[in-house]
C-alpha positions as CSV (number, residue, x, y, z in Angstrom):
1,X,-157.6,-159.8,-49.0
2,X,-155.5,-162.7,-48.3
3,X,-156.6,-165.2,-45.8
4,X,-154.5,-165.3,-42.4
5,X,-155.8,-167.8,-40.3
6,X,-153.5,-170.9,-38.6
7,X,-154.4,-173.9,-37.7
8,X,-152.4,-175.1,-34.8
9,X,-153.4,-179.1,-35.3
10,X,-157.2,-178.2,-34.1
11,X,-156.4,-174.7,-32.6
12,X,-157.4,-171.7,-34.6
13,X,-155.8,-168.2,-35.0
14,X,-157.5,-165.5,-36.8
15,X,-153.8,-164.4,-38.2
16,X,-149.8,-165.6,-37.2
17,X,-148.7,-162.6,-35.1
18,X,-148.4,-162.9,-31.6
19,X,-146.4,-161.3,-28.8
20,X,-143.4,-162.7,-27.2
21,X,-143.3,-163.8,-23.5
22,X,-141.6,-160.4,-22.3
23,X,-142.5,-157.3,-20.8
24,X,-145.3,-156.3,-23.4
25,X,-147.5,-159.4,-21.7
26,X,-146.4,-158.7,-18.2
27,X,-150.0,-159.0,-17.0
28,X,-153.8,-158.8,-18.5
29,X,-153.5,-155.2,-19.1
30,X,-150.3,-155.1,-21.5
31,X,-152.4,-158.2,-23.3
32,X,-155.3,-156.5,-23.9
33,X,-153.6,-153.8,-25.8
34,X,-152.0,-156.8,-27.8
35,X,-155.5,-157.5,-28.6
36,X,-156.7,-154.3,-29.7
37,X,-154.0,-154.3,-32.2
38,X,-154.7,-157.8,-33.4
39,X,-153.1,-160.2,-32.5
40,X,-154.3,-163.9,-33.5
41,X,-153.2,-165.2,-29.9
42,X,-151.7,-164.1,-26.6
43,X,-148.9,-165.6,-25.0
44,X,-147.8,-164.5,-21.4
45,X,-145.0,-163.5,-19.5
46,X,-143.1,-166.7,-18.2
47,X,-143.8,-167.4,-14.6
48,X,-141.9,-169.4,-12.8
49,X,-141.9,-170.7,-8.7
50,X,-140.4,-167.7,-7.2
51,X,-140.6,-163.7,-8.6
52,X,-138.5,-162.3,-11.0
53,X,-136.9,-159.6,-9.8
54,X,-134.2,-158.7,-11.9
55,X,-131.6,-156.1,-11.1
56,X,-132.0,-152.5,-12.9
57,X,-131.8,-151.3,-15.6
58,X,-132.5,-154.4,-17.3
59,X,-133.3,-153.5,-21.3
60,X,-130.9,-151.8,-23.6
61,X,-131.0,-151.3,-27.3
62,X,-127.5,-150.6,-28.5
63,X,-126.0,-148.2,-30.9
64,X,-125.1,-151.3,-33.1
65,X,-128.7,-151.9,-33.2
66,X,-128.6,-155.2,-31.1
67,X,-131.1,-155.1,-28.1
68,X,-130.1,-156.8,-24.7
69,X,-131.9,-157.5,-21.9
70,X,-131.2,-159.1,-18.0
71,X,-134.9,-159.2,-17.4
72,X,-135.9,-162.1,-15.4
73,X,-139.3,-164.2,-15.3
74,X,-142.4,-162.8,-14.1
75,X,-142.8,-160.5,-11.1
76,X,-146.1,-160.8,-10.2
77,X,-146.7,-163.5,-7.9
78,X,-148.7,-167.0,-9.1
79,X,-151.6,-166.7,-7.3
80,X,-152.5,-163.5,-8.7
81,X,-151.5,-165.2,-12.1
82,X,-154.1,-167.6,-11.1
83,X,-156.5,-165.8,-9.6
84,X,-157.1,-162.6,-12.0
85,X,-154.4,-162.4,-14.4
86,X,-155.7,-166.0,-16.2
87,X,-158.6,-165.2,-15.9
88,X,-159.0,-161.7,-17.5
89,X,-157.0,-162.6,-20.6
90,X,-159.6,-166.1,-21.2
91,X,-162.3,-163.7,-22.1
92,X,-160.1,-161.8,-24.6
93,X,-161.3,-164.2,-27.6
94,X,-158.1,-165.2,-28.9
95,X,-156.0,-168.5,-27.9
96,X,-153.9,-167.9,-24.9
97,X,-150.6,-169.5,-24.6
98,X,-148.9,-169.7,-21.0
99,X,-145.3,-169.6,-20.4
100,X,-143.5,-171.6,-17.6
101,X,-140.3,-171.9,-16.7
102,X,-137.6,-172.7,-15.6
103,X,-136.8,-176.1,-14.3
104,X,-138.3,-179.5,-14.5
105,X,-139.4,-179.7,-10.9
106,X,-140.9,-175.8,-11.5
107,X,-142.6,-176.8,-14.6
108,X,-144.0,-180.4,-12.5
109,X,-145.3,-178.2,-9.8
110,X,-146.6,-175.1,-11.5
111,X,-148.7,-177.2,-14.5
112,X,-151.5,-178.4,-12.5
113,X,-152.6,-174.9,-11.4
114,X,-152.1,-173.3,-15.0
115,X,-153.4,-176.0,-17.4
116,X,-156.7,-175.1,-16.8
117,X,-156.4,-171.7,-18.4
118,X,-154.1,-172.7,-21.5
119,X,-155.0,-173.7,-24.8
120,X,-151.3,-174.0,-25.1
121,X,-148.6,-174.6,-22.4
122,X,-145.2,-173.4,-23.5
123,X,-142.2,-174.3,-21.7
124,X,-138.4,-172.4,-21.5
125,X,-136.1,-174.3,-20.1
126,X,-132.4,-173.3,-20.0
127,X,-129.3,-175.2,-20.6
128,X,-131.2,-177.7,-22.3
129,X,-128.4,-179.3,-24.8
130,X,-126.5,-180.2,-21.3
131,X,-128.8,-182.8,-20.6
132,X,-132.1,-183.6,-22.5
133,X,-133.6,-185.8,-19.7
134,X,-135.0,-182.8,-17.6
135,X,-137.2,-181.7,-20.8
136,X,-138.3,-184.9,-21.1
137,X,-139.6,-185.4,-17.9
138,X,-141.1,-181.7,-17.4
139,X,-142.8,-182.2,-20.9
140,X,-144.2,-185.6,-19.4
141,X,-145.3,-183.7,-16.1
142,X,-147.3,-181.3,-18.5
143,X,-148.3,-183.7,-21.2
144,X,-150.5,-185.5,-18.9
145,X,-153.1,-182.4,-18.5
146,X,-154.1,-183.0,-22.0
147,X,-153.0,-179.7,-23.4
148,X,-150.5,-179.0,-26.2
149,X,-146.9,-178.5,-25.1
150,X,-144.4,-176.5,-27.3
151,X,-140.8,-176.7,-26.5
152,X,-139.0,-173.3,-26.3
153,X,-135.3,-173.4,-28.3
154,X,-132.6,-172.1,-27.2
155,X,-129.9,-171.0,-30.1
156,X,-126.5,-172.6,-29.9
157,X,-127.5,-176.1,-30.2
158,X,-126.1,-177.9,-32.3
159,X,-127.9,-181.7,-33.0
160,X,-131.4,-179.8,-33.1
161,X,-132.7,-182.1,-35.8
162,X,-132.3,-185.0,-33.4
163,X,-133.2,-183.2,-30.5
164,X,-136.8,-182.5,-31.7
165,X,-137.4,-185.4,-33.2
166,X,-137.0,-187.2,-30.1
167,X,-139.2,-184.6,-28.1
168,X,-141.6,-185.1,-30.4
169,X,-141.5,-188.8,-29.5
170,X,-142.0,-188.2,-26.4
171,X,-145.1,-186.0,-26.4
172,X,-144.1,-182.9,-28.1
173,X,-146.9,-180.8,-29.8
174,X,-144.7,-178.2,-31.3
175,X,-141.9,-175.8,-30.9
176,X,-140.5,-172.1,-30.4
177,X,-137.5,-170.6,-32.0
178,X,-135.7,-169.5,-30.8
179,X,-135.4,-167.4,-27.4
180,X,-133.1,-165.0,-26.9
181,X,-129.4,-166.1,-27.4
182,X,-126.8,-165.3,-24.9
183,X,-125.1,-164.3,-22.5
184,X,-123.6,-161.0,-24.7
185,X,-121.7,-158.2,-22.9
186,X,-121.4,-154.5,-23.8
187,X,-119.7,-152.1,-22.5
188,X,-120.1,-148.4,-22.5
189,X,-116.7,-146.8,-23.4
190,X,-117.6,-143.3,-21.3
191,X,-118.2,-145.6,-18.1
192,X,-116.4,-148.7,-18.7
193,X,-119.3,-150.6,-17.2
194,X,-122.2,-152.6,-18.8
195,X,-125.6,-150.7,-19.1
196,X,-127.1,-153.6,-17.7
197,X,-127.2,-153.9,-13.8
198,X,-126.7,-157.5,-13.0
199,X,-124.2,-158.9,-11.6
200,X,-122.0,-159.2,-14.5
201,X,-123.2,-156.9,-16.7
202,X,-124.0,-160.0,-18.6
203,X,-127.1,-159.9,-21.4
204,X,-129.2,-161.7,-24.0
205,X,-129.9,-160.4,-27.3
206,X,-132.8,-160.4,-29.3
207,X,-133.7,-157.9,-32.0
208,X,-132.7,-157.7,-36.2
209,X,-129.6,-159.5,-35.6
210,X,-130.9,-162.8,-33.9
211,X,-132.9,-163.3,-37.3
212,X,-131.0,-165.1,-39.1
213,X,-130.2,-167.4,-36.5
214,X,-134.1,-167.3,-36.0
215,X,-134.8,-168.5,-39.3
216,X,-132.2,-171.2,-39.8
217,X,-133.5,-173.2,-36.9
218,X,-137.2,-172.5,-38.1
219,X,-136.0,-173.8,-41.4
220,X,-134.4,-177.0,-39.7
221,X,-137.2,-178.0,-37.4
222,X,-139.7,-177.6,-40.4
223,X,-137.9,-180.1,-42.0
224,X,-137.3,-182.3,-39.3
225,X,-140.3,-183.1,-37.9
226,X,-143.9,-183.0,-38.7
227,X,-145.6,-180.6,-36.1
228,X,-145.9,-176.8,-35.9
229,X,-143.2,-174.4,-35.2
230,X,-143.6,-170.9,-34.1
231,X,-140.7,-168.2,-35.1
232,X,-139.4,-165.3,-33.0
233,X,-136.5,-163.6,-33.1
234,X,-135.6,-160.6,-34.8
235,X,-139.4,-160.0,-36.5
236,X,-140.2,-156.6,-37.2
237,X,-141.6,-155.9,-40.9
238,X,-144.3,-157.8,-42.8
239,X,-141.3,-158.9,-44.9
240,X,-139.9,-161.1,-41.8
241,X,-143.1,-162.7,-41.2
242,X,-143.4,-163.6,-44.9
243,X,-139.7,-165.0,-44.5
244,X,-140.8,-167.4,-41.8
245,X,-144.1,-168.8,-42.7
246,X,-141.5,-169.6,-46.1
247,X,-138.9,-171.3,-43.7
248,X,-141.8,-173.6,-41.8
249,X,-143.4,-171.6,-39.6
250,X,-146.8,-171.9,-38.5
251,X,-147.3,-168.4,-36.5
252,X,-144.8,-166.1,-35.3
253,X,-144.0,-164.6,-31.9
254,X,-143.0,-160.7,-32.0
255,X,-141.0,-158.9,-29.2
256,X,-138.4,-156.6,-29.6
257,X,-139.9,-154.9,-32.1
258,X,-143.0,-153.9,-30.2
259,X,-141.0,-152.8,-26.7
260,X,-139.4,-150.2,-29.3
261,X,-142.2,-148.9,-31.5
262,X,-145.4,-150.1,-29.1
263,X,-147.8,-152.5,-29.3
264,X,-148.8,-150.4,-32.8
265,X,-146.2,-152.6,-34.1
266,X,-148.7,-156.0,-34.5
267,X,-151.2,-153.6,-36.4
268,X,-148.7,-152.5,-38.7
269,X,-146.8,-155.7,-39.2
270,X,-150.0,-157.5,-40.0
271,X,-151.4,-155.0,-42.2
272,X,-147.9,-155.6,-44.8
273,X,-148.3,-158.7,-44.6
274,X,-152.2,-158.7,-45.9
275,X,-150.9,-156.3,-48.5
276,X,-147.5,-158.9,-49.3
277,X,-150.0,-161.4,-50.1
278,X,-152.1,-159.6,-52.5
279,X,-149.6,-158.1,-54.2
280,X,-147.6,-161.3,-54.9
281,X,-151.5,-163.4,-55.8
282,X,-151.1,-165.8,-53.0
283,X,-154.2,-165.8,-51.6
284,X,-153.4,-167.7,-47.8
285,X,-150.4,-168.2,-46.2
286,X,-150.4,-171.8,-46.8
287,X,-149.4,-171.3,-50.4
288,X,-146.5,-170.3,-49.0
289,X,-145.5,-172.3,-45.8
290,X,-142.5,-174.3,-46.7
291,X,-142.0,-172.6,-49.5
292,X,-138.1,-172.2,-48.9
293,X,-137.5,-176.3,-49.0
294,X,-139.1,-176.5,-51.7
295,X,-137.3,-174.1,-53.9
296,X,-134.1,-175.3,-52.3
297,X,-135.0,-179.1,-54.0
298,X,-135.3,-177.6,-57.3
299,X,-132.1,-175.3,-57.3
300,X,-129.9,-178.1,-55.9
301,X,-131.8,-180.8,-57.9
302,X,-128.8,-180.8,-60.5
303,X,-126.2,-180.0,-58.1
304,X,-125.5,-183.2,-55.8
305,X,-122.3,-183.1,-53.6
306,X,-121.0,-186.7,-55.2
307,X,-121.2,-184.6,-58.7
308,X,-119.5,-181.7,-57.1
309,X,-117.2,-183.5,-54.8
310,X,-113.6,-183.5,-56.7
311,X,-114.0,-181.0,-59.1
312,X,-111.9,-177.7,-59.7
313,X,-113.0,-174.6,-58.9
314,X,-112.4,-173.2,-62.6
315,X,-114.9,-176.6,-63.7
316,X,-117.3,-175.5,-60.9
317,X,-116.8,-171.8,-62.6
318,X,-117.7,-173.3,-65.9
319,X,-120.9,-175.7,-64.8
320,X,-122.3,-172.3,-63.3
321,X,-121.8,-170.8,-66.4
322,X,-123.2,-173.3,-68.5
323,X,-126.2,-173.8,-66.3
324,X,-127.2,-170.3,-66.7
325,X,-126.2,-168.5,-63.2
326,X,-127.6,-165.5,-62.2
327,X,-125.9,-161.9,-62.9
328,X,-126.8,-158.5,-61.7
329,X,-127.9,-155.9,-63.5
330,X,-128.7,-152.3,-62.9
331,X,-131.5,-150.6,-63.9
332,X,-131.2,-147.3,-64.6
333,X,-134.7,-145.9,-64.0
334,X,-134.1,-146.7,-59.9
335,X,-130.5,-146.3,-59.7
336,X,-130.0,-142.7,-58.0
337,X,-125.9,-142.8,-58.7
338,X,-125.3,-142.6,-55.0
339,X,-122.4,-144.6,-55.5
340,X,-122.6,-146.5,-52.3
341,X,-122.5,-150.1,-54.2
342,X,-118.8,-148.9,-55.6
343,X,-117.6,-147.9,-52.4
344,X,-118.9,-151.7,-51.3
345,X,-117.6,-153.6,-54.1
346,X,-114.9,-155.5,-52.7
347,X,-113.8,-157.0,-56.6
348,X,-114.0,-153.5,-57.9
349,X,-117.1,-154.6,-60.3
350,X,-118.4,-151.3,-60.2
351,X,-117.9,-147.9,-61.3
352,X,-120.1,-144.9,-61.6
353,X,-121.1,-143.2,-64.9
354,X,-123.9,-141.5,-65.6
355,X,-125.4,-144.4,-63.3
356,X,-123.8,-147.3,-61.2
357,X,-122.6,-149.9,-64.6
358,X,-121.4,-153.3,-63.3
359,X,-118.3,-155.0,-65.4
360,X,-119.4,-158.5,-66.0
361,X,-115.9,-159.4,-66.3
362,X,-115.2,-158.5,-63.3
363,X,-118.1,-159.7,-61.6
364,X,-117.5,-162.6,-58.8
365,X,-121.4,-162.9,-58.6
366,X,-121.1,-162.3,-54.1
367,X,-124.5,-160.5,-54.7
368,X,-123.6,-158.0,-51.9
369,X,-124.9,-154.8,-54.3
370,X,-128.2,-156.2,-54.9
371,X,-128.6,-156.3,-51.1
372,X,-127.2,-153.1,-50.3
373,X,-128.8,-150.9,-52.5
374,X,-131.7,-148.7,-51.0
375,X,-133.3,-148.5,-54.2
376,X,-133.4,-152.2,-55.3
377,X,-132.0,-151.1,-58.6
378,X,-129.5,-153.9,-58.8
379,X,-131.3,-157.1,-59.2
380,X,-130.3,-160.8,-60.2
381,X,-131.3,-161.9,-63.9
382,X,-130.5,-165.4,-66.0
């Protein structure tokens, strides 16, 4: 068995996973069951000065497969927060993370009566590319309770490797990415309404399609600064876990995931990753943390832009050649001649015979079968 724990510079989880501020952490209850199904840490629902009563129905998990939700901050009020919420979930034996939001003089006023529960204080603050002065001085406000502050990311921004690095200047402990990325509207074609009931219908998503978005910011603050960075967004096999610690992450947050199949999900999630780990020899996930830069050095070591830079696409054709670039093959043994990689083909590589057979001359290399296939039969060789 692999060894999970995280060290979060001093504070230390038994594995990655933890819940996302949402519904699933609403209040010491939900977070107990978290617990049960181990969970290294516990972060809660984000509170905020006034109650968060959103307008109903508020969740919606789309045909598409995107999941969108109106809900708002916490609805229970703070001083139950403070009074039994905090105080139930500190004898739970796992780090406990606390959410505020939403706005610098929330965050000033609200710190004081939450530090003293927190291991970690994480803030969400919206708009935050609009102006970066209002983080800065809600992270000083909170910074001052000596307690580790991690900034929560919004997706769409678009200098993040200087924004970080100047938040970590400023006090930063770590970050989050990303939050929930938005607004998104849908619309049901039998109503012609939204599903959801606010006011505009409006929505954020969250789910498998925010991963990739997810990851690409992990993958940029990892590599921008030098503190931890906990991924969410889109996290729902052991496989996407893996995928982060390999972009930067420290730890991971999981939501979506666990409002559709249950707080089973962290128990399931953690138990492929443990069996990832031993079946590829790593024995910690620090062999593999940062992984991703580090294979992106070596495959680009011999291909610098200034080299590049001028060339013809039928010279850049023949370099790829000559360095040995990868082509897919099929093997037989998996392929079950379903024949969905021909209908996908868009260069008409592929044709079905006794099983799927890929014309190397035809080939463009877009490595769209090798993702498609169900059976990982077509795989990339040298």
């Amino acid at each position: 068995m692999a060894d999970l724990s995280v060290n979060l510079r001093g504070i230390k989880l038994k594995n990655p996973i933890m819940p996302a501020s949402g519904p699933l952490v609403r209040n010491a209850e939900r977070m107990m069951e978290c617990v049960r199904q181990g969970v290294g840490a516990l972060v809660t629902k984000t509170i905020s000065e006034t109650l968060g009563l959103a307008h109903k129905p508020f969740l919606q998990e789309t045909k598409g497969g995107a999941f969108l939700n109106s809900e708002l901050w916490s609805e229970i009020p703070i001083d139950k927060w403070i009074g039994e919420e905090y105080e139930k979930c500190r004898t739970l034996g796992v780090p406990f993370i606390i959410s505020l939001g939403y706005t610098e003089k929330e965050i000033e006023k609200l710190a004081p009566l939450v530090a003293p529960y927190a291991d970690i204080i994480e803030l969400s603050m919206h708009y935050m590319e609009r102006d970066i002065e209002p983080v800065i001085k809600a992270l000083k406000s909170v910074t001052k309770f000596d307690k580790p502050v991690y900034i929560k990311i919004n997706p769409g921004m678009t200098k993040i490797g200087w924004y970080v690095k100047r938040l970590v200047e400023e006090g930063a402990s770590g970050f989050v990415a990303v939050n929930s990325f938005g607004p998104c509207l849908h619309i049901d074609v039998e109503t012609g309404l939204p599903y959801l009931g606010n006011e505009l219908g409006y929505g954020w998503l969250s789910g498998k399609p925010l991963n990739p978005i997810a990851l690409r910011y992990v993958y940029t603050i990892a590599n921008s600064v030098k503190v931890p960075v906990i991924g969410v967004g889109g996290i729902s096999t052991g496989e996407d876990v893996i995928a982060m610690i390999m972009a930067g992450a420290s730890a991971v947050q999981i939501g979506t995931a666990a409002i559709l199949e249950g707080p089973g999900a962290y128990a399931r999630i953690l138990k492929e990753v443990d069996e990832w780990l031993d079946s590829h020899n790593y024995k910690s996930l620090d062999e593999i943390r940062g992984l991703t830069a580090q294979k992106m050095k070596e495959r680009n070591a011999n291909k610098s832009s200034d080299e590049m830079r001028g060339l013809t696409a039928q010279k850049i054709e023949e370099r790829n050649i000559n360095e040995g670039a990868i082509i897919f093959e099929v093997n037989k043994e998996k392929c079950t001649s379903c024949g969905k990689c021909v209908k996908s083909c868009p260069y008409d590589a592929i044709t079905m015979k006794d099983k799927a057979f890929i014309d190397k001359n035809k080939c463009y290399v877009c490595g769209l079968c090798s993702t498609i296939c169900n059976e990982s039969a077509i795989n990339n060789v040298k």
